[in-house]
N, C-alpha and C positions, 0 to 999 in steps of 0.2 A: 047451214050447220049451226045448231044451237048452243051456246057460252058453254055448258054443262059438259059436254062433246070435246072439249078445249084441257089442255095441262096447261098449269104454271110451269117455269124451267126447276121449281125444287120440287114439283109433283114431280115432273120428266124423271129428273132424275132418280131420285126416290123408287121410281117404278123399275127403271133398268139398272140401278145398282144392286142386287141379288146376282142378275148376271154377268154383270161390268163394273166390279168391288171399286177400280180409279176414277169413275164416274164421278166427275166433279162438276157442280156450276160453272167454273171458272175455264172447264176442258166444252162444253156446249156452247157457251159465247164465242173462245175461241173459232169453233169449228164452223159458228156462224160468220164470224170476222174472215173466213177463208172462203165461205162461197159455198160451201159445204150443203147449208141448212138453212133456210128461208122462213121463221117463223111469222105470223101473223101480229099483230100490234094493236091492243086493247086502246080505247080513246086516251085512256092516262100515260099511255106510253110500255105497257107489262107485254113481255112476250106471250102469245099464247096458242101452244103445238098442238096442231091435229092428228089423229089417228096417220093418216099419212108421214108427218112429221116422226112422229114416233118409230113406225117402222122403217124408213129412210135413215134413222139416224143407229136404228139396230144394225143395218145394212154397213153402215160406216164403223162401225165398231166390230162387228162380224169380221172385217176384210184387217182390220189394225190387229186384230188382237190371234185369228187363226192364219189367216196369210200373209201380215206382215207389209201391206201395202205401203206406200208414199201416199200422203194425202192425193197430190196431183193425179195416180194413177187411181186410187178410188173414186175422184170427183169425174175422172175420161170413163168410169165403169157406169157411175151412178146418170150421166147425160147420156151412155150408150142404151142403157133400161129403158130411159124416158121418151126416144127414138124407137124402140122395141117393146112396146109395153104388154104385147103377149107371150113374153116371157115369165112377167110376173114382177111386180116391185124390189122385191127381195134376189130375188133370181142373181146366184152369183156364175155367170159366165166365164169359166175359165180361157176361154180361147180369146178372149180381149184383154186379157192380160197373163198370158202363156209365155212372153217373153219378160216378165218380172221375175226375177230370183226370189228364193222366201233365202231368209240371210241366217236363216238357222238350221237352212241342208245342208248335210253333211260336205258336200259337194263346194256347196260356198265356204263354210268353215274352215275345208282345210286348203284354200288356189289363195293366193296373192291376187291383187284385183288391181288394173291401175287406177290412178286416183280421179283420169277424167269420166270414170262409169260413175263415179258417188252419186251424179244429180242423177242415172239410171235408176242403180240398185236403193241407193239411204235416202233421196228423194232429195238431197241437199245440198249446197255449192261445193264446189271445191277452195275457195276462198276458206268455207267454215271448215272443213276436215282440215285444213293447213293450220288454223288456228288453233286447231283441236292439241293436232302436233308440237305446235310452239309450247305449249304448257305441259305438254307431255304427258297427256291422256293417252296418245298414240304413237306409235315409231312406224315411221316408213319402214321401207324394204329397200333394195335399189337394183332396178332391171337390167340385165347386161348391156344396153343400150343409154342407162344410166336413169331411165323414168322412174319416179315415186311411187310402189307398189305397196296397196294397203294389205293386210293381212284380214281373212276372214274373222275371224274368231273378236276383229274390233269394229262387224259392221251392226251389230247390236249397240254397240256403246254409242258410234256413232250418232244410230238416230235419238238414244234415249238423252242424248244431250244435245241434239236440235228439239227432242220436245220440252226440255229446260229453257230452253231459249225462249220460245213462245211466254214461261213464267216471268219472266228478262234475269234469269242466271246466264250467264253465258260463261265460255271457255277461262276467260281471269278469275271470275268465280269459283270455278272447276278446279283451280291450280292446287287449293285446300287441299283436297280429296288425293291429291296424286301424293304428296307430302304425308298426309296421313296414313296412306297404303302402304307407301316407304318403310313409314315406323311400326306400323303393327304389323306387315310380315313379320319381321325380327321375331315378332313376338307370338305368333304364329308358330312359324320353324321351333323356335325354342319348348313349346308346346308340345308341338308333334315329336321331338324327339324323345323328350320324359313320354309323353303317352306309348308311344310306339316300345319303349325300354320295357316300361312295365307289364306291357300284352305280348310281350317275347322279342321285340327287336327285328321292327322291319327291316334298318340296315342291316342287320346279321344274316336272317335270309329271307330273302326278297316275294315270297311262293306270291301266288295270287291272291289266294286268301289275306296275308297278312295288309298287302297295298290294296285290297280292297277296304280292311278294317281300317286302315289310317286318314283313305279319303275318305270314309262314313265321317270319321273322328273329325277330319277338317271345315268338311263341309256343315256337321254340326254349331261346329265351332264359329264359323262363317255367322250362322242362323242367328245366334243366339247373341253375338255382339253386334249384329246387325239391330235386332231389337231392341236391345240394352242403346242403343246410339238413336234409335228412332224416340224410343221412349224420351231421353234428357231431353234431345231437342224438342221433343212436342212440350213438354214440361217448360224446357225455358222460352219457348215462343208464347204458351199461354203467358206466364209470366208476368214477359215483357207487357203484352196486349191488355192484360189487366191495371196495370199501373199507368198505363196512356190515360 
């Protein structure tokens, strides 16, 4: 195969962020650092992706981003293909991973989960969901039996703060964010009340329509200081990076 036939990791990405926007250099090193992705190596040392490479690693993104896999459980799909290779490179085999939950069914959402499936379902210890707990990103449950019982609806949080981890944020880092949640519900609530007053008073009466208009209202609201919070921070991290 000749040089021309090759991506650099910022062509790579470049090429599949249109359809994978979190596509970072920083997320393709990783995924090589895990066993994932096996780039080839220019004499100076520059990784350099084959058309193979590139579709393997769509494979890998494919499975994170519509089904929700664990690394681990992608990487036992991607050497299952390699064994089976007339199924096709890409070829997602449901029945080799038909016992992975996707953590955003309904199904999962609303069951209590105990906390020794995490390394099943989030792909992660149970050591790291414990810690998760300490800082109070998560609350147990407690089983009649008395076991630690997670709640669906925090098995999304979970992994998205084991792939924080991988950046080295971890769970004491995280403690910010639970503090901060604290304070701006208040502020929230206090919102939605005046809002809801003035579009007729959803506590007054409750119809559907009106708690549909308040969560449109919240979840706007969600949006919009979401941005407003991404924005500063990117502002004061160039900042900072500029004055170094």
């Amino acid at each position: 195969m000749s040089d021309f036939e090759y991506l650099t990791i910022g062509k790579l990405v470049q090429k599949l962020q249109p359809t994978y926007p979190d596509l970072t250099v920083s997320k393709v090193r990783y995924l090589e650092d895990e066993g994932l992705i096996s780039p080839l190596r220019s004499t100076g040392g520059y990784r350099k992706y084959s058309p193979k490479d590139v579709a393997r690693l769509e494979s890998i993104l494919y499975m994170q981003k519509h089904r929700f896999y664990p690394l681990a459980v992608i990487k036992e799909q991607l050497e299952r293909q390699e064994r089976e290779p007339a199924k096709g490179a890409q070829a997602i085999d449901a029945d080799a991973v038909q016992d992975v939950p996707m953590v955003d069914s309904p199904e999962m959402i609303e069951k209590l989960h105990p906390i020794d499936r995490m390394p099943e379902i989030c792909g992660t210890s149970v050591s790291f969901v414990r810690s998760l707990a300490e800082v109070g990103l998560i609350q147990f449950k407690k089983s009649p039996q008395g076991r630690d019982l997670v709640e669906g609806r925090d098995l999304q949080l979970i992994r998205t703060c084991d792939e924080l981890r991988k950046f080295g944020i971890g769970p004491k880092n995280l403690r910010q964010y639970v503090m901060a949640a604290n304070r701006e519900s208040f502020m929230f609530e206090q919102a939605l009340v005046v809002y809801t007053a003035k579009a007729g008073g959803v506590e007054v009466e409750r119809t559907e329509e009106a708690v549909n208009r308040a969560d449109e209202a919240f979840n706007r609201m969600l949006a919009l200081t979401n941005s407003l919070r991404s924005t500063l921070i990117k502002r004061s991290v160039r900042n900072a990076l500029a004055t170094e």
